[in-house]
N, C-alpha and C positions, 0 to 999 in steps of 0.2 A: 541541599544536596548531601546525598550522604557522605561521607569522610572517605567511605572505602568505592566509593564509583567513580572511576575513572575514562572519560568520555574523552574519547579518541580521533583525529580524524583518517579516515581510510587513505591507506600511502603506500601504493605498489602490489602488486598482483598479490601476494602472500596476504593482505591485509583484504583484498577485494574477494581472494576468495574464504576468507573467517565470514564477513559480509552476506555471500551467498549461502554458505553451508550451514549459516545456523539455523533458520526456522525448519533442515530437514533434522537437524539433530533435535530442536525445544518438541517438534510436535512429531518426532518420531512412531511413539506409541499411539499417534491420535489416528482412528480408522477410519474418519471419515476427509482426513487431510490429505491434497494430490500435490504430491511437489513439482515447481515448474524444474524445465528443461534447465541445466546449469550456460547449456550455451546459449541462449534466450537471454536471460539472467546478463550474460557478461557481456551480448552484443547491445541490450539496452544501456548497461552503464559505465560503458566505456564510448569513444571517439566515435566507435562505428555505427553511433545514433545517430541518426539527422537531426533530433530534435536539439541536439545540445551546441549549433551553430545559431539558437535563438532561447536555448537555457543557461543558468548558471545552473553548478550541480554542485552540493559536498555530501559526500557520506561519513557519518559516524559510527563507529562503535563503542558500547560501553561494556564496559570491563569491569570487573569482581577479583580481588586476588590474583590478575594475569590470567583470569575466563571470562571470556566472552558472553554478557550474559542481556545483549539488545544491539537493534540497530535503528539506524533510522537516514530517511535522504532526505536530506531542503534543498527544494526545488524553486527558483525562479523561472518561472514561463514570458519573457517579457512579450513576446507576440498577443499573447491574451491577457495580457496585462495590459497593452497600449489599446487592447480593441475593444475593453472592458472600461478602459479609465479606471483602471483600479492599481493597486502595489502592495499585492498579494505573494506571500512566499507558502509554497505548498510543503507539508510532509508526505512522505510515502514509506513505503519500505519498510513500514514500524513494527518490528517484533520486540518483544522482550518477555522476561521470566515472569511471574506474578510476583511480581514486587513494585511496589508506588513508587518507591525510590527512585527505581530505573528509569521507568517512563517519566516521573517530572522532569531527572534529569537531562534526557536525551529531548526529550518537549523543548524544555528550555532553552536547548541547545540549538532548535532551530528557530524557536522567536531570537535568538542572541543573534543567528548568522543574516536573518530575514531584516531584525532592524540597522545592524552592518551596514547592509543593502538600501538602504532608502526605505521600507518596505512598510506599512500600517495595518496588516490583514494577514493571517494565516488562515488555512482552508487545507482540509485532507479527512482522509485519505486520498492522492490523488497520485500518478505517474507523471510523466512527460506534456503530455496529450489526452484524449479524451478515448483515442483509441488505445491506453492501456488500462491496467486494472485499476480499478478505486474503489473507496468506500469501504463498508466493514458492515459484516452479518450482527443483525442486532433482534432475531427470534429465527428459530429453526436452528438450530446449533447443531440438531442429530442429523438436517442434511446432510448427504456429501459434497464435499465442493468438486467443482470440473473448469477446465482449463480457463473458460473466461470470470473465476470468481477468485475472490483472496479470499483465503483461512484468515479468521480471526476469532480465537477464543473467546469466551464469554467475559473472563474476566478483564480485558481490553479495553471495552469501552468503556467499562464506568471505571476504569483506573483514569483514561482520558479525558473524561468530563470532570473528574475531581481533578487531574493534575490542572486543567486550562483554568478550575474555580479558584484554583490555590498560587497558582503563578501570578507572583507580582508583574507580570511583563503582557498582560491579557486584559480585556475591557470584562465586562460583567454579562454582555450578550454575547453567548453563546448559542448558536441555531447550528440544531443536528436535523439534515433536511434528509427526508426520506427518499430513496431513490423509485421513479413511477417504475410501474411491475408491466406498462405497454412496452418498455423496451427490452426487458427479460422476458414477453412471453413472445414477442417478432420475433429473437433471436431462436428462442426454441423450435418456430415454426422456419424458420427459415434454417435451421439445422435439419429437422426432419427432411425438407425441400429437397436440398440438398443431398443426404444420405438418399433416397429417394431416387435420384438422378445417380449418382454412380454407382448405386447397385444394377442400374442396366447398362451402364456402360462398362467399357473393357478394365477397370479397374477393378483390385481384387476386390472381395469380401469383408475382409478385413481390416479394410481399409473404411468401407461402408458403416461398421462396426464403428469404427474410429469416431466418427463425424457428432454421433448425438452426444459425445462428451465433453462437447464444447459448453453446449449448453442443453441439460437434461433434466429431463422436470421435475426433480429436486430443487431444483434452484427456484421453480415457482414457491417452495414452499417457503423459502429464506424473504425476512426485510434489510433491507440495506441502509445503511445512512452515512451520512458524510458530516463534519463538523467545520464551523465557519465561524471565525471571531475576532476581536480587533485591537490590535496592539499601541499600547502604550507607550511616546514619544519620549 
């Protein structure tokens, strides 16, 4: 790790919201990035989750000189952990700068908290559940994203696949599993469906309007993947 990163953990709303605001400040400039809702954002990772009466949860940030420069959440899911037979600690939430440094550190930081926990497997991109966002864009980068996809830079993934080859704390098998493109083109048709039906209903227009940005057929052109690998005791 490098000398000057310093890996934090998230401690009181001041700290929760650095957390939130950074991937709108890192990918300010980027025209094809939608930033989520901040009250979304703080009702997922705070108390007023359900999910987290069946998760552990720590958020990190990592810091440069006292700036903010990545984040990242390990997640334990013990509910699909007991249904899976497995002892899995997920990351999520993983933004940082383009720098390797950041990301092994903050990587690191959640196989440290995962084997803490009992835990022999990390896997992410992942949220809570299956119903939040996961995974990570890995062609199509001039899509735009829309409400049900994460932004993630190009440079991202293959800073992650080097940091998991380069961590002493990771097995050597690494599998980045592609996400099937049936459940991103149902979601599209069932957005259509949708927009579709309240345009003849009493609802506005604009609202109508609203609906294909969930998921709009940009996002057919995006592949997705998720990484999965196993920790060393």
């Amino acid at each position: 790790m490098s000398s000057n990163i310093e890996i934090r953990k998230v401690n009181g709303r001041c700290d929760l919201n650095k957390f939130i605001a950074f991937p709108n400040k890192l990918f300010k400039d980027v025209p094809t990035y939608l930033p989520p809702l901040n009250r979304d954002e703080r009702a997922l990772l705070t108390d007023k989750n359900p999910s987290l009466e069946h998760c552990d949860l720590q958020l990190y940030l990592a810091l440069r000189d006292g700036k903010v420069v990545g984040r990242v959440a390990a997640i334990i899911n013990h509910t699909v952990n007991e249904h899976w037979n497995k002892k899995a600690v997920r990351f999520g939430w993983f933004d940082f700068i383009e720098d390797f440094d950041v990301c092994k550190a903050l990587f690191d930081k959640v196989v440290e908290f995962g084997k803490a926990k009992g835990m022999n497997e990390i896997e992410g991109p992942f949220g809570f559940t299956d119903m939040d966002k996961e995974c990570w864009v890995i062609e199509g980068f001039d899509a735009r994203q829309n409400l049900s996809t994460l932004y993630k830079p190009e440079y991202l993934s293959s800073s992650l696949n080097v940091s998991t080859a380069k961590s002493n704390a990771v097995g050597n098998s690494i599998r980045c599993q592609p996400v099937s493109r049936f459940l991103i083109k149902l979601l599209a048709s069932m957005s259509l469906f949708f927009r579709n039906i309240i345009s003849r209903c009493c609802v506005s227009r604009s609202a109508a309007r609203f609906i294909p940005m969930l998921v709009n057929s940009s996002t057919l052109s995006m592949s997705h993947s998720k990484i999965s690998t196993t920790l060393y005791q």
